[in-house]
C-alpha positions as CSV (number, residue, x, y, z in Angstrom):
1,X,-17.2,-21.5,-27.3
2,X,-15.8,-25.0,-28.5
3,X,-13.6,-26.4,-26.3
4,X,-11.6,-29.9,-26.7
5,X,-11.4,-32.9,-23.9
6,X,-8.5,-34.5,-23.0
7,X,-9.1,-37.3,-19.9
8,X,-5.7,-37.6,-17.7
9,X,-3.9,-40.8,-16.7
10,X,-6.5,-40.5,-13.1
11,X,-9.6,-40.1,-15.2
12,X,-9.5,-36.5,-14.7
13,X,-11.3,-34.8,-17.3
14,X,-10.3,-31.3,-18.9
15,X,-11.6,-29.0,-21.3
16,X,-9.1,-26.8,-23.2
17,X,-8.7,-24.5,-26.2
18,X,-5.6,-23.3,-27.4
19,X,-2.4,-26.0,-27.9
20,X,-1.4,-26.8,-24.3
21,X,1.3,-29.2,-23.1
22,X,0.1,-32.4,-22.0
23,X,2.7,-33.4,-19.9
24,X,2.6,-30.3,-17.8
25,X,-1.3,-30.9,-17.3
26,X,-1.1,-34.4,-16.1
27,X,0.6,-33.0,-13.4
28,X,-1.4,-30.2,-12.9
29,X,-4.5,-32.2,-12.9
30,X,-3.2,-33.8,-9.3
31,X,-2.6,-30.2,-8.0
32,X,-5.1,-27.1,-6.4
33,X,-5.9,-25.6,-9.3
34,X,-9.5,-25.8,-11.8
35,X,-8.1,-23.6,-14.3
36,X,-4.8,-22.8,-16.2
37,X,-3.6,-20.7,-18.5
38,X,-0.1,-18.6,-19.5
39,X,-1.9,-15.4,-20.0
40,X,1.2,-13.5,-18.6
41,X,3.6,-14.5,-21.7
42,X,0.5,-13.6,-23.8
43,X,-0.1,-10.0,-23.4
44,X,-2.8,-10.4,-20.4
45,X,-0.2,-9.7,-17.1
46,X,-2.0,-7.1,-15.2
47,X,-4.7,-6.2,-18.0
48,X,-7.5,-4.4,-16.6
49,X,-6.0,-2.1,-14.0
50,X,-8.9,-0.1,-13.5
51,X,-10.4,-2.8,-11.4
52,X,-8.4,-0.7,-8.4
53,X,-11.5,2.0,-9.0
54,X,-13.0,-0.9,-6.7
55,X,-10.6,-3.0,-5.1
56,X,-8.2,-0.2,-4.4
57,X,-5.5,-2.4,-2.0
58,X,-8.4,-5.1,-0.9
59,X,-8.0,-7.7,-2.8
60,X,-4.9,-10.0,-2.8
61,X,-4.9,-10.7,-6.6
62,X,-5.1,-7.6,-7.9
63,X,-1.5,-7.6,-9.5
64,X,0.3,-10.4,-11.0
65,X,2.8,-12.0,-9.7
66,X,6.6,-11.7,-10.9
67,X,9.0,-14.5,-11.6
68,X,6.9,-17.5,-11.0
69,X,6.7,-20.4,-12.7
70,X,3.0,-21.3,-11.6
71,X,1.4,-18.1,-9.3
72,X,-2.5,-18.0,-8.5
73,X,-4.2,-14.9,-11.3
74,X,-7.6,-14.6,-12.6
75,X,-6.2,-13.3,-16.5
76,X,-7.5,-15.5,-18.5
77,X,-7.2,-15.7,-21.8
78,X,-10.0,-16.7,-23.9
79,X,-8.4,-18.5,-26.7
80,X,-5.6,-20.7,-24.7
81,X,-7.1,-21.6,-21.3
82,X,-7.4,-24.9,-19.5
83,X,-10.4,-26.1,-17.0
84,X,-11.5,-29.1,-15.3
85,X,-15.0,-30.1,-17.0
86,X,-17.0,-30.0,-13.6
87,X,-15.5,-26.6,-13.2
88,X,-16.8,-25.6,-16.5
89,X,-20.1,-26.6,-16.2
90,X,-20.6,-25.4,-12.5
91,X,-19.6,-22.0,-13.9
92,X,-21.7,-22.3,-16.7
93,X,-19.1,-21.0,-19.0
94,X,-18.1,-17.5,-20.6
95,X,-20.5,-14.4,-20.2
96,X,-21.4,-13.6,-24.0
97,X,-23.2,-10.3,-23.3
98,X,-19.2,-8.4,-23.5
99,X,-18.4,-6.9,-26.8
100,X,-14.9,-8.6,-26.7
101,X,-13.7,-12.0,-26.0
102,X,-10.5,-10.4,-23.7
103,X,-13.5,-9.0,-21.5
104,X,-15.3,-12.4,-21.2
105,X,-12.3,-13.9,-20.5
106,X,-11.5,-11.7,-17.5
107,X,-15.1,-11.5,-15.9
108,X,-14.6,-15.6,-15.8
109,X,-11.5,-15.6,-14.3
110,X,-11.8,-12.9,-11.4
111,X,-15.5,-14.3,-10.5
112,X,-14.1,-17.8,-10.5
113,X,-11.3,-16.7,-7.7
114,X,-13.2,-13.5,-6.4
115,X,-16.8,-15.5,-5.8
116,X,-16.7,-18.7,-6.9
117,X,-14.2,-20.6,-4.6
118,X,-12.1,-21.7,-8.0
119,X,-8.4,-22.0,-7.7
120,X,-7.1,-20.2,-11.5
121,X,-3.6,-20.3,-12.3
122,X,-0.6,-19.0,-14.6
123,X,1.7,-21.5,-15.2
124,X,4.9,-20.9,-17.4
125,X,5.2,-23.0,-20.6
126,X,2.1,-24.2,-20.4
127,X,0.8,-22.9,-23.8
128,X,4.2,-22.1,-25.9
129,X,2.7,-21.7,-29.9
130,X,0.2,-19.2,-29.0
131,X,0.1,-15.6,-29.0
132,X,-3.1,-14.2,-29.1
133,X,-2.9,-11.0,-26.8
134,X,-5.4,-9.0,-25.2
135,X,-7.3,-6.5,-26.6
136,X,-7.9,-3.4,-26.1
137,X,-11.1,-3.0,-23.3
138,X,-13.9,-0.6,-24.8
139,X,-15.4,1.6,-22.2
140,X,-18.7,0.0,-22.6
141,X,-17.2,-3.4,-21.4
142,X,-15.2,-1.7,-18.6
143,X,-18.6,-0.1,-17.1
144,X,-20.3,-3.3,-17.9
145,X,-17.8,-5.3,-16.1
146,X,-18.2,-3.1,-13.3
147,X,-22.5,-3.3,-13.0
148,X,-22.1,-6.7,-13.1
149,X,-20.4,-7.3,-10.4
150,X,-20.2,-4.2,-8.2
151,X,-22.8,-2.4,-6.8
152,X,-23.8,1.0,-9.3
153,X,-22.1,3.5,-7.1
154,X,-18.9,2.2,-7.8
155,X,-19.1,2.5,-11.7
156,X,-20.3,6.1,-10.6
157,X,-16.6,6.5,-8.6
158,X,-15.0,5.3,-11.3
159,X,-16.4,7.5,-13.4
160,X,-15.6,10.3,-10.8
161,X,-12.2,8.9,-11.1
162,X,-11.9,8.7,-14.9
163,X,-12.8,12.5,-15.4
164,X,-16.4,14.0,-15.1
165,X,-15.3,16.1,-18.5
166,X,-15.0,12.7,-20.3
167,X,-17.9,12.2,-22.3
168,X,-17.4,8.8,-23.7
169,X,-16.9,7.9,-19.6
170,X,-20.4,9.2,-19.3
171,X,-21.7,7.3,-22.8
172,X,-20.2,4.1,-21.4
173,X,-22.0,4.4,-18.2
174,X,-25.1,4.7,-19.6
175,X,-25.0,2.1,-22.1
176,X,-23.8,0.1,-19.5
177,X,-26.6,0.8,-17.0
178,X,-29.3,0.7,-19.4
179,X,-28.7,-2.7,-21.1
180,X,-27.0,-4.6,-17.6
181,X,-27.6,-5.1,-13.4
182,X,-25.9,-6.7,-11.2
183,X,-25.6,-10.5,-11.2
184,X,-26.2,-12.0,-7.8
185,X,-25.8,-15.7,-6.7
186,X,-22.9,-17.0,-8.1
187,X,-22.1,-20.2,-8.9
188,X,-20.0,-22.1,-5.9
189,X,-17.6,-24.7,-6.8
190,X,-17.5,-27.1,-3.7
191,X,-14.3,-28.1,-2.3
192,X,-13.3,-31.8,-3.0
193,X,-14.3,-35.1,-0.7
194,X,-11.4,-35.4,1.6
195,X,-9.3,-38.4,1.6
196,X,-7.9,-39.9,4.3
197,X,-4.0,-39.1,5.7
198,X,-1.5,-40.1,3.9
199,X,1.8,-41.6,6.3
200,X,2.4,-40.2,9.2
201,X,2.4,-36.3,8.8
202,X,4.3,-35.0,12.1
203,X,2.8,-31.6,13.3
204,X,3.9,-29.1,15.1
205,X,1.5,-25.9,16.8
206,X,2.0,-22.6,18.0
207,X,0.6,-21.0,20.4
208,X,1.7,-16.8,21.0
209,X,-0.1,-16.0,24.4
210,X,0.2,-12.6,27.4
211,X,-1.6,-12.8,30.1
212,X,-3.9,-15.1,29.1
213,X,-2.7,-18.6,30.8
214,X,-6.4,-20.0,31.3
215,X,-7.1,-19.7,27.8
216,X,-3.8,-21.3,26.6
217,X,-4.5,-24.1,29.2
218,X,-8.0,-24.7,27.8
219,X,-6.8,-24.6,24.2
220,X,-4.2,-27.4,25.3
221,X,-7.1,-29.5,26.4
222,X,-8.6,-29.1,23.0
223,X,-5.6,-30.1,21.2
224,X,-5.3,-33.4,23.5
225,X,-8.8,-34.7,22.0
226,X,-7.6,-34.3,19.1
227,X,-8.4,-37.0,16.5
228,X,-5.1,-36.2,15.0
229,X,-2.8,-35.4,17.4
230,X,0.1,-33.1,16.8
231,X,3.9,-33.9,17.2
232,X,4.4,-30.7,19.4
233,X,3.3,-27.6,20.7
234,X,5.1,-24.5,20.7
235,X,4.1,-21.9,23.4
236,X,5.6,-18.4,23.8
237,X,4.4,-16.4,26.5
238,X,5.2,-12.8,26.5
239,X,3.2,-11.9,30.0
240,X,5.4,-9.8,32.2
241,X,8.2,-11.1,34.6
242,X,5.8,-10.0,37.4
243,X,2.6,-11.7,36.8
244,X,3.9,-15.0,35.2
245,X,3.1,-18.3,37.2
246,X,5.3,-21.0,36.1
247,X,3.4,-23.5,38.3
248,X,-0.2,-23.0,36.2
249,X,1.6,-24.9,33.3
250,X,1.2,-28.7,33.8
251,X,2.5,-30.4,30.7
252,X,2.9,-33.7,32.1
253,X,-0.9,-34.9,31.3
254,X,-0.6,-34.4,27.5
255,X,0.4,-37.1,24.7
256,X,2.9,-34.5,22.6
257,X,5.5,-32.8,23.2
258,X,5.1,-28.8,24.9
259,X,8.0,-26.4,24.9
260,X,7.3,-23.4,26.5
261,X,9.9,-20.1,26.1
262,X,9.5,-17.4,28.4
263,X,9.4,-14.5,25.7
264,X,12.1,-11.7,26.6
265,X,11.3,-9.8,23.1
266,X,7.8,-7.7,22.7
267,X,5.1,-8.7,19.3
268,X,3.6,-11.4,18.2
269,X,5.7,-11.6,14.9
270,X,9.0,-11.9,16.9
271,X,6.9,-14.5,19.3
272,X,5.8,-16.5,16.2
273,X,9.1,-16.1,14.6
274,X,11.0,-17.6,18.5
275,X,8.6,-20.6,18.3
276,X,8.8,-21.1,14.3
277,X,12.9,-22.2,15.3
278,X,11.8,-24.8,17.5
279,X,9.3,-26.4,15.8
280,X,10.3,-29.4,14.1
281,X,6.9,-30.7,12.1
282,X,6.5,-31.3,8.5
283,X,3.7,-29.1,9.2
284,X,3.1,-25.4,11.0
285,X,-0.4,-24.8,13.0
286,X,-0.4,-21.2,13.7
287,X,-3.2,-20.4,16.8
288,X,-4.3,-17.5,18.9
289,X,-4.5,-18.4,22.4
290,X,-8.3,-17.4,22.8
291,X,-9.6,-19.8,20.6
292,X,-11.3,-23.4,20.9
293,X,-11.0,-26.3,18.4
294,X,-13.6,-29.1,17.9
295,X,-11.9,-32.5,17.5
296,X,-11.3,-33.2,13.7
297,X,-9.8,-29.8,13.4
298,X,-6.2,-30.7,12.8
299,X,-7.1,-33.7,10.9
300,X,-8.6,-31.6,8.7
301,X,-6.1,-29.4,7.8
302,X,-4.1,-32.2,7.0
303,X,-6.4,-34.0,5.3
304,X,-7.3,-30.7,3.3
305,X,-3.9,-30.1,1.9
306,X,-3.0,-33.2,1.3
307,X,-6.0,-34.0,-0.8
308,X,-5.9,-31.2,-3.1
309,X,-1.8,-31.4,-3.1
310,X,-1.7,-27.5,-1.3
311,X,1.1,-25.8,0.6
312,X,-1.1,-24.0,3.4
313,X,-4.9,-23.2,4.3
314,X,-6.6,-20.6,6.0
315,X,-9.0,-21.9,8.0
316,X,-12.5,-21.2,9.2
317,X,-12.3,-18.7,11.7
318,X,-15.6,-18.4,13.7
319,X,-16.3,-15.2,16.3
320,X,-17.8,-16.5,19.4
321,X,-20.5,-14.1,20.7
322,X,-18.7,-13.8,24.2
323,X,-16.0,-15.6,25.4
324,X,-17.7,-18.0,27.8
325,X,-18.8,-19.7,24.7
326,X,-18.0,-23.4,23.9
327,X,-17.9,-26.0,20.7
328,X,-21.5,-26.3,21.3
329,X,-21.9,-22.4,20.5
330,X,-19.6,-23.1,17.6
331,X,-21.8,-25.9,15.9
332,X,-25.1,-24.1,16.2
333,X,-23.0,-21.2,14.5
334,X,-21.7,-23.7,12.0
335,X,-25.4,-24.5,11.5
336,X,-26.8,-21.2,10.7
337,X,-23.8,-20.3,8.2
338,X,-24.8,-23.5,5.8
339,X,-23.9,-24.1,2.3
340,X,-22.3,-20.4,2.7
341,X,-19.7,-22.5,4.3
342,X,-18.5,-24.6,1.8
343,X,-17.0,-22.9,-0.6
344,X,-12.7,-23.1,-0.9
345,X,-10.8,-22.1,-3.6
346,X,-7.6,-19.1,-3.4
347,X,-8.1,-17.5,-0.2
348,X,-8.7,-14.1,0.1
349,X,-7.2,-13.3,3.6
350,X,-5.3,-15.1,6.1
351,X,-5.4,-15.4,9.8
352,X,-2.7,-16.9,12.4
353,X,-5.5,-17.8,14.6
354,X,-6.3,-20.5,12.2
355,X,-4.0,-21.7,9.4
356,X,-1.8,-24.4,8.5
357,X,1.3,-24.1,6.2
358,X,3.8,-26.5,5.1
359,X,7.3,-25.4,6.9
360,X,9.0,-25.7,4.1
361,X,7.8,-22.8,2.9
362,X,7.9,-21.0,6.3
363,X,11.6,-21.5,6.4
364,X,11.9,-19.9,2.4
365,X,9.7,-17.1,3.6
366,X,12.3,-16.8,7.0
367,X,9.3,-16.0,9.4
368,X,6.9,-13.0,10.3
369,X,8.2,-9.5,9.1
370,X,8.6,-8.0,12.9
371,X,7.9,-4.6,11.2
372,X,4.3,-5.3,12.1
373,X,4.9,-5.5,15.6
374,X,2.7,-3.4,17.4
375,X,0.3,-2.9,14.9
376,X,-2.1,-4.3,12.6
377,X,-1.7,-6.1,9.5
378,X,0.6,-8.9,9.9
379,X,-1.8,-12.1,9.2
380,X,-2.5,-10.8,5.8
381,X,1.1,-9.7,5.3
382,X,1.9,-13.0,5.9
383,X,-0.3,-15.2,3.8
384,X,0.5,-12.7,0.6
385,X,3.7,-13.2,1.4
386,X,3.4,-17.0,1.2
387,X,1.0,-16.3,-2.2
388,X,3.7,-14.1,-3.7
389,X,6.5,-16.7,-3.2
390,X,4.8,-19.1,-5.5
391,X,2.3,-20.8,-2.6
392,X,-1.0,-21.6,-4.1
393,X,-3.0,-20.5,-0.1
394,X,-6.7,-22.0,0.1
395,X,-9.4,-21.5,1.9
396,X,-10.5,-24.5,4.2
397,X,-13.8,-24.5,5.2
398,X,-13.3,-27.8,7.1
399,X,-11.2,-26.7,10.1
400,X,-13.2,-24.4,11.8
401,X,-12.4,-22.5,15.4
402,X,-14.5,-20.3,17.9
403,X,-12.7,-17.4,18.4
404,X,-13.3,-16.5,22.0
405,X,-12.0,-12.5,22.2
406,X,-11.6,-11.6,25.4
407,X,-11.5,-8.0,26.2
408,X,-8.1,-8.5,28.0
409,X,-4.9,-9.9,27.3
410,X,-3.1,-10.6,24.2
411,X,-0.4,-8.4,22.4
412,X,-2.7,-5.8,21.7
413,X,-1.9,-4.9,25.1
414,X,1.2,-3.3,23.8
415,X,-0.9,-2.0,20.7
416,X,-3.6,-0.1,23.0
417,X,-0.9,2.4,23.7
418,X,-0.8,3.7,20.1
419,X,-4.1,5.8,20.7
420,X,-2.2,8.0,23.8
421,X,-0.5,11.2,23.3
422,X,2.2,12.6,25.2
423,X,3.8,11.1,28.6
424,X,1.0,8.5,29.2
425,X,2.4,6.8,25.6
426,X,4.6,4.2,25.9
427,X,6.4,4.0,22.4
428,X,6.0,1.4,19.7
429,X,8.2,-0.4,17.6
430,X,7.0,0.9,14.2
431,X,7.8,4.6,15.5
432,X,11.7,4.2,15.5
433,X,13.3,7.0,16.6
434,X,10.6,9.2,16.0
435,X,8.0,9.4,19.2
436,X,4.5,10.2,18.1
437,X,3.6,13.6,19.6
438,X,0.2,15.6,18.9
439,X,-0.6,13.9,15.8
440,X,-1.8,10.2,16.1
441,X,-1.3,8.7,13.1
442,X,-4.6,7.3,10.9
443,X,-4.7,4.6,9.4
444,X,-2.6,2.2,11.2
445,X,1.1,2.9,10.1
446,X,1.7,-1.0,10.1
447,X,-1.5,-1.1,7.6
448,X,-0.3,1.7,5.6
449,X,3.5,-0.1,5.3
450,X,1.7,-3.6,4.1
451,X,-0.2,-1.7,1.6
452,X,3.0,0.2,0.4
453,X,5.0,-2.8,0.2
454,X,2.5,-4.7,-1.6
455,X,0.9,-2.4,-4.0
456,X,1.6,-0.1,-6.6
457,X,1.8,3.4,-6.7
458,X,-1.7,3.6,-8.6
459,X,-3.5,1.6,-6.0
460,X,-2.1,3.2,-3.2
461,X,-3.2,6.5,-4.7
462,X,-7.0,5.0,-5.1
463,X,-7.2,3.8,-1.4
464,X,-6.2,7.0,-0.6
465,X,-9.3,8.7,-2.6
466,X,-11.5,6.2,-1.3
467,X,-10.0,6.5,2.3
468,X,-11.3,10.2,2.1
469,X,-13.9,9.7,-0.2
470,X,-15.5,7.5,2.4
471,X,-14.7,9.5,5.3
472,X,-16.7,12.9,3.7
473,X,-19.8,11.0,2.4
474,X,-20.3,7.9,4.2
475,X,-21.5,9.2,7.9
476,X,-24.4,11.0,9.0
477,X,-25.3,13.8,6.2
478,X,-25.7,16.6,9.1
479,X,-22.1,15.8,10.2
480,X,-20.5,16.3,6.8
481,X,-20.0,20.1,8.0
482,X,-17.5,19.2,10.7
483,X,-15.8,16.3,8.9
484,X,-15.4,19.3,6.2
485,X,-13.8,21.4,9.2
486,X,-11.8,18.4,9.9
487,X,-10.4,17.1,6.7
488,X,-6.8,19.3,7.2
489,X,-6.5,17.4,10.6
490,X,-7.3,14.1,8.9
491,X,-5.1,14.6,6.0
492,X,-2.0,15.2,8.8
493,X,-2.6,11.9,10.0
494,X,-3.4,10.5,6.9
495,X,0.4,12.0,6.0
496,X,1.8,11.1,9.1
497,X,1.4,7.7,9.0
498,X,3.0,7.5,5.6
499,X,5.8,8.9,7.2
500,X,6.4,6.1,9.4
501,X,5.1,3.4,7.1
502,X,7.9,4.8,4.2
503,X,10.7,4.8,7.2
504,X,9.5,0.8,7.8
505,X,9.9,0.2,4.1
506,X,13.1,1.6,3.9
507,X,14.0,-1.1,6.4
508,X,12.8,-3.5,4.7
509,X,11.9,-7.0,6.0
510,X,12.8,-7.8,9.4
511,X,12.3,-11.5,11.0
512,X,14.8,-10.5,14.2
């Protein structure tokens, strides 16, 4: 492929085919991304939906993003694409062995974001005179596509999935197999030098704790050696009336402000959404309380989105092998992970135990959805929620944690009731006004109403297959009798909690 280059005002230099707008570049250049393109007005917006034979609802990008002007997708099209020439070469281009160019284009693109630690992004108007569209996807490529980067059994699924009667399914699969293996060791694009911060960013942390004082004490201490120290930190404790002890909280030693707010509400998306109103920072640090933090750990979040112009990071989150562990654990840990580290680029997850957004776009998103209370699934809710607004969300492999987990404490203290039947059960938020009674609801309903709300009908339908799929054929082969015996049991639950994750999304989003 033949690409022009076209150096920006900084020196930046770009490759491009296709007749993009200049203007809009040199502004893009300063930005997150390494590659652009306006598939989405080209034909391309959510070509290839058979990739949900693998990724089902597990991977962020999956769908394309509606009315944005600039939204993070992996698309591209081949014949009017953008990409910074380091980028380019790291990547080491286009993979020539598909039979179309629309093919080549997407294997780039989704192993740039899915593997590489790229940043790829749709931006409106970018290319207006062109409109070559996609074409169609032969089944050769699409079984390609899928050796390449998968392991074999899941081009076997998806030909399960396609129809075992389909013989051109079975033609493409072995063409595919016989001329192609999987490629391993992908290329890494490394995340850009940090500069130094900018002004004087002002800061503000929060800390959700229950009945874990010690830990929000020691995590204080951390945040006091900071070598960028934060404006304010926000704590709301949610341990019970009875076994609070006002006295253990000394907040006179430390150089920021500390407001603490005795929580009278129950979840951790309501407590994150109390302390998001007080916070006043240019800047939201959301924390667990069981964590530790080595001393450049704020400063690098700042330092991280402010160099490559980002709304909010995710973090390094690091799991300490027991919770008497300490930022000497953490290094040696740090140590033994190596160049796997270093790699950035559109995160694919996001945690509140480590992640720092700019509260601007906190306040668009008005908080946590509180539908997630008591449950599972409201970090990643979160951060999508951030992605789908518009929020290009990166990975930072610079501001790393230990993450202490301590077999006690913490909101899943409420949570831990959701296994109990009958009297012993205390009842959760997500239930409404419908107790759980013999049935115990699998998967998660909270996980089965972030799935519903973010995914379409399609996908839902293939995690669904592969959550059954998986349960028949993955375990021991002797116990496949009596998982057989037990499918009509595990289908009830399996309905049941789409019962309550369908009454949640007839709610909608709730931030009170």
């Amino acid at each position: 492929m033949i690409l022009n280059e076209y150096v920006c005002s900084n020196t930046v230099e770009l490759l491009y085919t296709g007749n993009p707008n200049f203007e809009i570049l040199e502004k893009l250049a300063e930005g997150p991304g390494d590659i652009w393109h306006s598939s989405f007005d080209q034909g391309y917006k959510n070509a290839f939906p058979e990739l949900a034979y693998q990724a089902a609802v597990f991977f962020w990008y999956i769908n394309d993003f509606d009315n944005l002007k600039e939204s993070v997708s992996w698309r591209v099209n081949p014949n009017a694409f953008v990409i910074r020439k380091e980028v380019w070469h790291t990547l080491d281009g286009f993979d020539k062995e598909y039979q179309t160019v629309t093919m080549q284009g997407l294997d780039f693109g989704y192993n740039a974001i899915r593997n590489s630690g790229a940043v790829c992004l749709y931006v409106k108007n970018l290319f207006t005179n062109n409109t070559h569209e996609a074409s169609r996807i032969s089944v050769q490529d699409r079984y390609a596509f899928y050796i390449k980067n998968f392991k074999k059994q899941h081009a076997i699924y998806m030909l399960y999935r396609k129809g075992l009667y389909k013989l051109e399914e079975w033609k493409g699969l072995y063409l595919a197999n016989k001329k192609y293996s999987l490629k391993k060791n992908r290329p890494v694009v490394l995340p850009r030098k940090l500069n130094p911060i900018k002004g004087e960013p002002t800061v503000s942390y929060i800390i959700p704790t229950m009945l874990r004082q010690d830990f929000t004490i020691q995590l204080l201490d951390d945040l006091m050696q900071q070598s960028f120290l934060v404006t304010q930190v926000v704590i709301v404790d949610a341990t019970p009336e009875d076994q609070r002890d006002a006295e253990h909280y000394k907040f006179e030693k430390y150089p920021f402000e500390v407001i603490l707010k005795w929580q009278e509400s129950k979840g951790s998306c309501r407590a994150r959404n109390e302390a998001i109103n007080l916070c006043s920072g240019e800047y939201i640090v959301f924390g667990d309380d069981d964590i530790r933090l080595p001393p450049e750990f704020i400063e690098n979040h700042i330092r991280f989105l402010q160099t490559n112009n980002a709304g909010a990071c995710n973090g390094l989150d690091i799991r300490a092998d027991n919770q008497e562990q300490n930022l000497e654990d953490l290094a040696s840990k740090l140590e033994i992970l190596g160049d796997k580290r270093w790699k950035a680029g559109c995160t694919q997850m996001f945690s509140n135990a480590n992640s720092c957004v700019r509260k601007e776009h906190i306040d668009k998103l008005v908080g946590n959805d509180i539908n997630f209370d008591g449950g599972y699934g409201e970090d990643s809710d979160f951060g999508m929620s951030l992605t789908k607004i518009g929020v290009t969300v990166l990975h930072n492999p610079f501001a790393t944690n230990l993450h202490l987990k301590p077999a006690i404490g913490g909101y899943r203290f409420w949570g831990a009731q959701s296994s109990k039947k009958g009297k012993e059960r205390k009842a959760q938020p997500w239930e409404l006004n419908f107790p759980v009674t013999n049935i115990v609801p699998v998967p998660s309903p909270t996980v089965m109403y972030g799935i519903l709300k973010h995914f379409n009908d399609f996908q839902v339908e293939e995690y669904k297959q592969k959550h059954f799929f998986l349960y028949l054929f993955k375990g021991s082969k002797l116990g496949v009798f009596s998982r057989i015996f037990n499918l009509r049991n595990k289908n009830r639950q399996f309905k049941k909690s789409l019962f309550y994750a369908n009454n949640l999304l007839k709610l909608g989003k709730r931030t009170k």
